[in-house]
C-alpha positions as MATLAB code, in Angstrom:
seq = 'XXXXXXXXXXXXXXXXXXXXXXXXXXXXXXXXXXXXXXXXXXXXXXXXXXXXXXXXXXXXXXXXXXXXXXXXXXXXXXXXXXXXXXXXXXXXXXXXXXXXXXXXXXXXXXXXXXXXXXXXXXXXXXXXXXXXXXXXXXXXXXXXXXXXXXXXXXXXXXXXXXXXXXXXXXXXXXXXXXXXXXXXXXXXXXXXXXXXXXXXXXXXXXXXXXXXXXXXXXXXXXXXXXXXXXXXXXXXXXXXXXXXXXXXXXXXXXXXXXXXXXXXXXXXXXXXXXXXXXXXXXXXXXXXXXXXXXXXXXXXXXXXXXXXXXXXXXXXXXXXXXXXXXXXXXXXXXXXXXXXXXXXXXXXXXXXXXXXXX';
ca = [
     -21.387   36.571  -13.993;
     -19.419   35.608  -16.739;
     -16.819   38.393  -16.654;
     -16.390   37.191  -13.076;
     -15.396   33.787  -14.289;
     -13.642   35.270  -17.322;
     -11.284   37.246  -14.427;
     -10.885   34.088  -12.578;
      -9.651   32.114  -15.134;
      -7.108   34.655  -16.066;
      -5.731   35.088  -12.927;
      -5.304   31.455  -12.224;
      -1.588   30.073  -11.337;
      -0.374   27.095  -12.749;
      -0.388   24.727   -9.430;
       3.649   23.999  -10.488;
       4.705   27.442  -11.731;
       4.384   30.722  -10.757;
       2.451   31.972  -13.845;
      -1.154   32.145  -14.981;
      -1.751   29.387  -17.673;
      -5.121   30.070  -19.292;
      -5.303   33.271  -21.282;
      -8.449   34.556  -23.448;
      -7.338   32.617  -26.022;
      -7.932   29.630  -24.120;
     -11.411   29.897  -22.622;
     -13.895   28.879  -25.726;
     -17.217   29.103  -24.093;
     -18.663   29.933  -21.085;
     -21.921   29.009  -20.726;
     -24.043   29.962  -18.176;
     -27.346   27.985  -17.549;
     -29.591   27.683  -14.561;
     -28.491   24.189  -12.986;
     -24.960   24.427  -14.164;
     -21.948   26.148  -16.020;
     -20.414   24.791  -19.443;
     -16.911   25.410  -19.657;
     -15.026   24.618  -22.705;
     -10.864   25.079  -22.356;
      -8.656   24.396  -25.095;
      -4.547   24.530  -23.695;
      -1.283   24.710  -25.856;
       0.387   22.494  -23.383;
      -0.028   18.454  -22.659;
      -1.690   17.586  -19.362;
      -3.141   14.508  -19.986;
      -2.730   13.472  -15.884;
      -3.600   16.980  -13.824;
      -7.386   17.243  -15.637;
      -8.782   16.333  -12.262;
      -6.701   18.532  -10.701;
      -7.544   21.113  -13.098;
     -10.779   20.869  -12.767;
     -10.908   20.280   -8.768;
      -9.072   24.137   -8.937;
     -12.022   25.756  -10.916;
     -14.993   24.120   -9.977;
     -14.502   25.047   -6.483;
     -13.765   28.603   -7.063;
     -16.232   29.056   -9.536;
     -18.577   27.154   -6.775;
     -18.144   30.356   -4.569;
     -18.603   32.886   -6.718;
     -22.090   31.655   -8.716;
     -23.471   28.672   -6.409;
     -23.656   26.591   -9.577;
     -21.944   23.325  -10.909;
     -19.634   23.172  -13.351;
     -19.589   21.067  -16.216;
     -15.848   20.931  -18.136;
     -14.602   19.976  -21.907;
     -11.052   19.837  -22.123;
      -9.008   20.429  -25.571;
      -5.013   20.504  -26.627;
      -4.078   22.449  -28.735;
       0.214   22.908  -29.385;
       1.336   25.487  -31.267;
       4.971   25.933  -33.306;
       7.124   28.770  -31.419;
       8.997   31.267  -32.178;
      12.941   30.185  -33.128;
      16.365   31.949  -33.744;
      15.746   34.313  -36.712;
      16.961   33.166  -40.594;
      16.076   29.190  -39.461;
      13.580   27.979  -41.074;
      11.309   25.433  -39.704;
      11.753   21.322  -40.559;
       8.771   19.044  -41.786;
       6.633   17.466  -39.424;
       8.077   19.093  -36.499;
       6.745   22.008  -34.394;
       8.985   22.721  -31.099;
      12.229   21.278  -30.705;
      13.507   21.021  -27.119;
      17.324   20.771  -26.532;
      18.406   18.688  -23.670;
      22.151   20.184  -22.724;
      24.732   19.759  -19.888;
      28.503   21.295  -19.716;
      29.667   18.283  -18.885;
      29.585   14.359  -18.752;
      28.121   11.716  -16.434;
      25.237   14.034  -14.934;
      22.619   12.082  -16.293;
      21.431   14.510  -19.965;
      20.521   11.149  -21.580;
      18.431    9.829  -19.388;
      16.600   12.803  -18.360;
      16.309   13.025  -21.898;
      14.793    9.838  -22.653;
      12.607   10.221  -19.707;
      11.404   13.622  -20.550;
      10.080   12.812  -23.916;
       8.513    9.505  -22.632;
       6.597   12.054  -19.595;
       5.871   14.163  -22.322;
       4.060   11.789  -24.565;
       2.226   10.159  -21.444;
       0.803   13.789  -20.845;
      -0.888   13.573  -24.266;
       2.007   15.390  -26.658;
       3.138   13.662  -29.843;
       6.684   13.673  -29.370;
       9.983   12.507  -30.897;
      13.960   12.421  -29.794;
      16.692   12.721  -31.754;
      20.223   11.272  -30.203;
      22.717   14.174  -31.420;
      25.375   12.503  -28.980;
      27.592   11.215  -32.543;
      30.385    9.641  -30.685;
      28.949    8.061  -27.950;
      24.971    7.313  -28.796;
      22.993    6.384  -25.631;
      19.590    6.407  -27.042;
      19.548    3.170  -28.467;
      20.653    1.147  -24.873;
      17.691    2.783  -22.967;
      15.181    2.883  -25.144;
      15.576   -0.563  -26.102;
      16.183   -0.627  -29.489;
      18.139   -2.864  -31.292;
      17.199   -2.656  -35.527;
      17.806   -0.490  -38.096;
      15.462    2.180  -39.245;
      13.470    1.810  -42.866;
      13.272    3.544  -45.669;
      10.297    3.806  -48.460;
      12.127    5.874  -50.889;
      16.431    5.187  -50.423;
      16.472    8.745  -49.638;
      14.649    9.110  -46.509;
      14.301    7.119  -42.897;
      11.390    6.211  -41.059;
      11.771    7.284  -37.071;
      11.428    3.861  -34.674;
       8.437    3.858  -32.574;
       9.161    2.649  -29.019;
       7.005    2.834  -26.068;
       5.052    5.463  -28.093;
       7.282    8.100  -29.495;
       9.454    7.849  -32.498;
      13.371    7.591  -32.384;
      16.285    8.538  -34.674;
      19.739    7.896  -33.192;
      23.273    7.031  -35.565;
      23.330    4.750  -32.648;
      20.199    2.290  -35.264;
      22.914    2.624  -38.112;
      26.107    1.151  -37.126;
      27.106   -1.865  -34.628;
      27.530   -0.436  -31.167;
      31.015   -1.370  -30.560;
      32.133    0.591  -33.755;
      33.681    4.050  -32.934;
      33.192    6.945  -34.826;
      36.495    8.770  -35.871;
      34.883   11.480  -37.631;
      36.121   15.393  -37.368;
      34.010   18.033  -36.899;
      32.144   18.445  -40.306;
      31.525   15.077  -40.372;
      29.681   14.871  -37.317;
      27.589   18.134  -37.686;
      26.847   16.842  -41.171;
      25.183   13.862  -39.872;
      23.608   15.415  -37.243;
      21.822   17.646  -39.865;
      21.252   14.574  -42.225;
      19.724   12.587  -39.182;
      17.274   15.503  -38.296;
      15.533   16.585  -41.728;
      15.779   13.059  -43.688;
      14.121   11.599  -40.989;
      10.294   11.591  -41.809;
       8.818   12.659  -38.407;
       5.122   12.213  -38.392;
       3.400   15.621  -36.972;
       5.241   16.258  -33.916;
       4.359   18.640  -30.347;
       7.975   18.426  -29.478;
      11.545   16.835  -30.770;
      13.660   16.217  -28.117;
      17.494   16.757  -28.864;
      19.560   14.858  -26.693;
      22.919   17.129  -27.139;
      26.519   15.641  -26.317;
      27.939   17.356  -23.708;
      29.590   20.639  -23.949;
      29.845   23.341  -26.216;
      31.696   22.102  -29.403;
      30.602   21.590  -32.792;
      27.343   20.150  -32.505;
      26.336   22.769  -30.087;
      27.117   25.062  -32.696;
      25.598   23.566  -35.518;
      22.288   23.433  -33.587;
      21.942   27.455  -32.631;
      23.009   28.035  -36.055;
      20.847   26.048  -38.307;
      18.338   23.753  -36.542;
      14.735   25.612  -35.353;
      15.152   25.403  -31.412;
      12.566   26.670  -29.140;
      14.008   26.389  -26.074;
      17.058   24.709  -23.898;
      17.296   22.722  -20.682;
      20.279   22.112  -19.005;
      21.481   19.114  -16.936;
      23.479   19.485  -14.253;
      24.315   17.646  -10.597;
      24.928   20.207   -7.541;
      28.749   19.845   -7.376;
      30.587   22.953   -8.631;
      32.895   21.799  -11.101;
      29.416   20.620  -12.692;
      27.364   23.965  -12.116;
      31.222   25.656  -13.810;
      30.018   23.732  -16.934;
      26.594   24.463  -16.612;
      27.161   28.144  -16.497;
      29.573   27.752  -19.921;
      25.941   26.007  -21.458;
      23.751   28.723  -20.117;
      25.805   31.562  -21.655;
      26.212   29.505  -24.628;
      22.260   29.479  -25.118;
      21.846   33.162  -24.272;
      24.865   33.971  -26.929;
      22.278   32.437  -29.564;
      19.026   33.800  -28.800;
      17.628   30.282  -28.026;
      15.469   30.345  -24.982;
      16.334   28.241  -21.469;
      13.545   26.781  -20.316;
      14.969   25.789  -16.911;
      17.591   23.893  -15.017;
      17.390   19.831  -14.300;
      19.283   18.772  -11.069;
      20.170   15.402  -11.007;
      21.669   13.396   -8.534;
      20.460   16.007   -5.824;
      20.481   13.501   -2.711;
      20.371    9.971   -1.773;
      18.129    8.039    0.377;
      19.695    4.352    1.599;
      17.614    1.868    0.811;
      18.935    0.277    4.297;
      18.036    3.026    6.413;
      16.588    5.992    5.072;
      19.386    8.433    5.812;
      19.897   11.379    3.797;
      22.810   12.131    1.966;
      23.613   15.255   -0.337;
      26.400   13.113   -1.971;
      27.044   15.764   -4.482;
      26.271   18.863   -2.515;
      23.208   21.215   -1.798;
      20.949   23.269   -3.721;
      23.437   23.880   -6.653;
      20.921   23.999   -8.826;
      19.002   26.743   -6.953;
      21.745   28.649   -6.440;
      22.237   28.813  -10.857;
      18.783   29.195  -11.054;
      18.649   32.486   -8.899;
      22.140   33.546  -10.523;
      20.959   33.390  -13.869;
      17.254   34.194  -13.701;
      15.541   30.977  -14.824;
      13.432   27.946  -13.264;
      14.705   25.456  -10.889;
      12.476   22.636  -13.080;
      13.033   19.591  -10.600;
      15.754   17.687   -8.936;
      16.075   13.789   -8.929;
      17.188   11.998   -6.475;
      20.639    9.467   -6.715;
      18.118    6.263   -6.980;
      19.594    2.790   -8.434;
      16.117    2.144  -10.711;
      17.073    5.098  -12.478;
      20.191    3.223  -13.828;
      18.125   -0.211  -13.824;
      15.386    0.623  -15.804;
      17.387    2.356  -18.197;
      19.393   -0.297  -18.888;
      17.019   -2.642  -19.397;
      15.086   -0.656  -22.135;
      12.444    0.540  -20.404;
      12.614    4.313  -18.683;
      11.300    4.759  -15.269;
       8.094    6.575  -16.946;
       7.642    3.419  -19.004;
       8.691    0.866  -16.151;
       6.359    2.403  -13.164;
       4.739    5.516  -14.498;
       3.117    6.259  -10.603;
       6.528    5.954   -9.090;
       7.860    9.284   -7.084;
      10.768    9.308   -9.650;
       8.025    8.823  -13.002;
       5.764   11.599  -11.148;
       8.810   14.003  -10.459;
      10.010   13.188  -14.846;
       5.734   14.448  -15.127;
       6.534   17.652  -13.264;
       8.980   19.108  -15.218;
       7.599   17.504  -18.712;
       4.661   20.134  -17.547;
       6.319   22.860  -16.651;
       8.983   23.175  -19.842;
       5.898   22.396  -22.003;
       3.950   25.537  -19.991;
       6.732   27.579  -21.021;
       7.032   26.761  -24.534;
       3.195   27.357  -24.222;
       3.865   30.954  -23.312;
       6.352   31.945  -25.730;
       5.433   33.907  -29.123;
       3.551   31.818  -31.341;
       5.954   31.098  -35.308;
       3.636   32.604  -38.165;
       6.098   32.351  -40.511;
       4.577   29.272  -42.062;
       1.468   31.544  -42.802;
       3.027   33.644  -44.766;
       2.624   33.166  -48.162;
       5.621   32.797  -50.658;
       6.442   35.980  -52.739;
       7.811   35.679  -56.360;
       8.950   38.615  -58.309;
       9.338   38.122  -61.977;
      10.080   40.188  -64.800;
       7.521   42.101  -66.600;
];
């Protein structure tokens, strides 16, 4: 009876992605008694909101198979991945998550900010860093509007707003001042913002990249621990051009792509419900199946997007229930459940080896 359940388990696919999500690993008792089943599942992926979901899945398979109720405990456990080889890991940080697009004005910042906020309401401890140097958006939409501290002179403190923490150059210096730095300058203080910040035990650090694939972009594949990439685009082709450029860029570094976001996908008028595909159709798809990845989700062109964002407060933050919040959920999930299933890092276990002279 319990092998049977064992198999189930195992052969269970994700309700979102087409891939099991509970390996042996996972399952830490099985417990078969005479009025009812103990379960005890501990996943390396947040998802705080699908338990009864979850649970809904199993119990009524496992229902069929031994005519006996099942009782469930649920655990998280989020493990450090595997990164590009000869980078070594930073302090307080386990997976970092770059958020990427080829180009401008397809909406990488605020599927950023909304993707670490969806993240963090799924049960993850989470963090974003605003890479974006010359033009910091962080700040504006996350509502932010002090400087960060420091206990020592040496080090910052990340700002905790609606739950994660923050670093942005965006907290340093007046938001009307430009910043007419060259190329080591930037990169510099991209590296100085990322490992003097103190981050306090973090599931993921969101990266929200400028757009492109310039400096920055470089500095990250070569010396920052990335687990994976996402990339931003809207279905227009001189957008999915770009996107392409930011796919191969990724795949030229050995840093994983998670999956494609499509913003912008279609409209709905708020007058009379007509559908538009403002930007074109399936784009996103259409990369996807080109390049072998996931098609993640695709958000609509909807005015509270812009709204809440402005105001400080993220759609996930300013109506977590909405379609848009749930759709932020959905792919939060499913880049998590891939992280999840990529080789665990054990280089932290490995103890430090001194040679000295006899």
């Amino acid at each position: 009876m319990e092998n049977k359940i064992e198999k189930f388990l195992l052969e269970l696919d994700h309700p979102e992605l087409n891939q099991k999500f509970i390996s042996k690993k996972n399952i830490k008792l099985i417990e078969i008694k005479k009025d009812r089943i103990n379960l005890s599942i501990e996943l390396n992926f947040p998802y705080k909101s699908q338990i009864n979901l979850y649970e809904t899945m199993i119990k009524d398979e496992i229902k069929k198979i031994t005519n006996i109720n099942t009782n469930f405990e649920w655990s998280t456990k989020i493990l450090a991945r595997q990164v590009q080889k000869s980078v070594n890991s930073i302090k307080g940080i386990k997976n970092v998550i770059a958020i990427a697009s080829g180009k401008g004005g397809v909406g990488k910042s605020s599927t950023a900010a909304n993707l670490a906020l969806a993240l963090s309401r799924e049960g993850a401890n989470v963090g974003i860093l605003d890479a974006d140097i010359y033009g910091p958006s962080q700040p504006k939409m996350m509502g932010i509007a002090k400087k960060p501290d420091s206990k020592d002179g040496k080090s910052m403190e990340p700002i905790v707003v609606h739950g994660i923490q923050a670093m942005s150059i965006g907290f340093l210096v007046d938001q009307e001042t430009p910043m007419v730095w060259r190329g080591p300058m930037v990169t510099s203080t991209l590296e100085q913002l990322l490992k003097e910040t103190n981050w306090d035990d973090l599931d993921y650090l969101i990266i929200d990249l400028p757009p492109g694939t310039g400096d920055i972009q470089l500095t990250l594949a070569q010396k920052i621990p990335v687990t994976g990439s996402i990339i931003v685009t809207t279905p227009q082709d001189i957008a999915l051009l770009d996107a392409r450029r930011g796919l191969k860029m990724f795949e030229k570094v050995n840093i994983p792509i998670l999956g494609i976001v499509e913003n912008m996908s279609t409209h709905i008028c708020s007058k009379c419900g007509h559908e538009e595909f403002i930007f074109g159709k399936d784009g996103g798809a259409k990369i996807c199946q080109d390049y072998n990845t996931e098609l993640l989700g695709s958000l609509p062109l909807d005015i509270k997007i812009r709204e809440n964002l402005d105001a400080g407060t993220p759609s996930v933050i300013d109506n977590p229930d909405s379609e848009i919040s749930l759709i932020y959920k959905s792919i939060a999930r499913k880049a998590a459940l891939k992280i999840a299933n990529l080789s665990e890092d054990h280089s932290s276990k490995f103890p430090s080896i001194v040679i000295q002279q006899s």
